[in-house]
C-alpha positions in Angstrom: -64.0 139.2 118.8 -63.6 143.3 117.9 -62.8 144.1 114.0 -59.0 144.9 113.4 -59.8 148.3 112.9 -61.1 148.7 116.6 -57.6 147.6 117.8 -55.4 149.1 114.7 -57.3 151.5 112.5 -58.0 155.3 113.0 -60.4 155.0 116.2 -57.7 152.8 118.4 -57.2 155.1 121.3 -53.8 153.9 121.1 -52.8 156.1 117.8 -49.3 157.9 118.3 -47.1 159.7 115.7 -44.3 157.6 114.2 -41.0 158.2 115.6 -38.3 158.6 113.7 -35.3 158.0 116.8 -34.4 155.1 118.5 -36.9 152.8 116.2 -37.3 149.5 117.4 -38.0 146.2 115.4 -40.3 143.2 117.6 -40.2 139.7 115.4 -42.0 137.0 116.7 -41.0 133.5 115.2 -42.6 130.2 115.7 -40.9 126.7 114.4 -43.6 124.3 115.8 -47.0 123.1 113.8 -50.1 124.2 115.1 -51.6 127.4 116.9 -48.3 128.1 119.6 -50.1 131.7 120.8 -48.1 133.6 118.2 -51.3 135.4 117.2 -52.1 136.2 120.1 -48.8 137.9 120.8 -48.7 139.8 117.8 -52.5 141.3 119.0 -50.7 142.3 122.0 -47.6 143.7 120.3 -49.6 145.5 117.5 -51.8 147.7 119.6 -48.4 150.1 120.2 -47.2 148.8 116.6 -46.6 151.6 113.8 -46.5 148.0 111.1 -47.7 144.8 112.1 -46.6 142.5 108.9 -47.7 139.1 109.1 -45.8 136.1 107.1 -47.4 132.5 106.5 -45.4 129.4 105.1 -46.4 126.4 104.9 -44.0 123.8 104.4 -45.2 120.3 102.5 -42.7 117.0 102.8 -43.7 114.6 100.4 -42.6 111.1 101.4 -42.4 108.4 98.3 -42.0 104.9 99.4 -38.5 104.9 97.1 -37.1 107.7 99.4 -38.2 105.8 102.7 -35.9 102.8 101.4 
């Protein structure tokens, strides 16, 4: 697998100036558990990405017996 900075950083043969007309926004969103590809789109997405932000949340549902009743 390359380092992030081979893809994104100052080498990636990619590198264009920002533009500040006709900006366009990508979000990717996910609702399932488990490794959907998301990442992997993102990779694709960010090579001709200005920012690539990532978000993580990880949602815990405690079950008590006294709830399940």
């Amino acid at each position: 697998m390359s380092d992030c900075t081979d893809v994104n950083g100052d080498i990636s043969p990619h590198k264009r100036e920002i533009m500040n007309t006709h900006s366009k926004v990508t979000v990717v969103l996910g609702a399932q558990w488990g490794d959907e590809g998301k990442g992997k789109i993102v990779d694709m997405l960010a090579i001709d990405a200005d920012i690539v932000c990532r978000c993580q949340r990880i949602l815990v549902l405690l079950l008590r017996v006294e709830n399940i009743i």
